[in-house]
N, C-alpha and C positions, 0 to 999 in steps of 0.2 A: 504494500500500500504506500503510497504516496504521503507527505503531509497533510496534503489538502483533505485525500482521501480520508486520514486518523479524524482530523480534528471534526473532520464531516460527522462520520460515525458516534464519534463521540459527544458531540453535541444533542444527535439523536437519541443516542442511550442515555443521555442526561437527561435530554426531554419526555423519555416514558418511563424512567426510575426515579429521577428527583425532581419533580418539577418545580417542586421551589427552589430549589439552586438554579434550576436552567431558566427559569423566570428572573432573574439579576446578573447569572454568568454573563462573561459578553468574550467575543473575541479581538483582538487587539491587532489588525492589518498593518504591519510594520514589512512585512514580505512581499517579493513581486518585482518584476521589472513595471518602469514606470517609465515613460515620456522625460523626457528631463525638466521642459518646464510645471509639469504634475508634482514631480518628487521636488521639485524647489518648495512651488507653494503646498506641501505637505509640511516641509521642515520648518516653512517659517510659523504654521498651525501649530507647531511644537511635536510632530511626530518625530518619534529620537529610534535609531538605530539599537538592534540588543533589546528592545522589551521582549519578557516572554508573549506566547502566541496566545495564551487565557487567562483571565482575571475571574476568580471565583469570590467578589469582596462581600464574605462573610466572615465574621470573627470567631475561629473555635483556636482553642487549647491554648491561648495566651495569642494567638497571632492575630494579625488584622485581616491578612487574606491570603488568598492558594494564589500562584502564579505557577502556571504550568509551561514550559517549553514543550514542546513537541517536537521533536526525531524520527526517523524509519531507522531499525534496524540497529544498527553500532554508531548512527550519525553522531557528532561530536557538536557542542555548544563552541559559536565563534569565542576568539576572546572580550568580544564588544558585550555578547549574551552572557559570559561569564561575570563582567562589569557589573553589568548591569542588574544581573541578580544579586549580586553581593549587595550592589548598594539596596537594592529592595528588602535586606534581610534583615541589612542596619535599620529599615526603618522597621522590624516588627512581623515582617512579612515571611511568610512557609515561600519558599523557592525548590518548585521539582524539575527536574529535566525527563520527560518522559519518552521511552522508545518504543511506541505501537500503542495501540488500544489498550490495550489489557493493562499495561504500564498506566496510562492515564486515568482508568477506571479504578486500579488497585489504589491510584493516588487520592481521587476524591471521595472514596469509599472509606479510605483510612483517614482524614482531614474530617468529613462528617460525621463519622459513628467514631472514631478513638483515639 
């Protein structure tokens, strides 16, 4: 499966097991080839390079929110994505990197229920 493909899937499985998380989840379009003048006036909107690819912002276990990466397979987090989660952890925030479905669903599974 593809990224696109995961995060599809997964959204879907979010939408008929938890529908209250997938009712506030969102996804965070920071990925893509883009136009150049598109990806200018994106950056100047404030889209920044490295965010993960979901925002789960609910508060469990002391954290403020799930930020999920998405992967296929062995993919590896850039070092911008790597940044960039560290600084989300300093502020309070769960940072997963997840590789396939199953990865991402073991993620919000464990983040909601423990």
């Amino acid at each position: 499966m593809t990224e696109h493909q995961i995060q599809k899937a997964f959204f879907h499985w979010l939408r008929l097991k938890m529908r209250g998380v997938y009712d506030v989840a969102y996804a965070i379009p920071n990925g893509g080839q883009r136009h150049i003048a598109v990806a200018a006036k994106l950056k100047a909107e404030g889209v920044k390079a490295g965010v993960p690819d979901i925002c789960i912002p609910i508060a469990r276990h002391g954290f403020n929110a799930l930020y999920i990466e998405l992967k296929t397979g062995k993919g590896k987090a850039t070092p911008g994505q790597v940044d960039f989660m560290d600084k989300l952890t300093q502020c309070n925030n769960l940072t997963v990197l997840c590789r396939g479905l199953d990865a991402a669903i073991d993620a919000i599974e464990g983040y909601m229920g423990g």
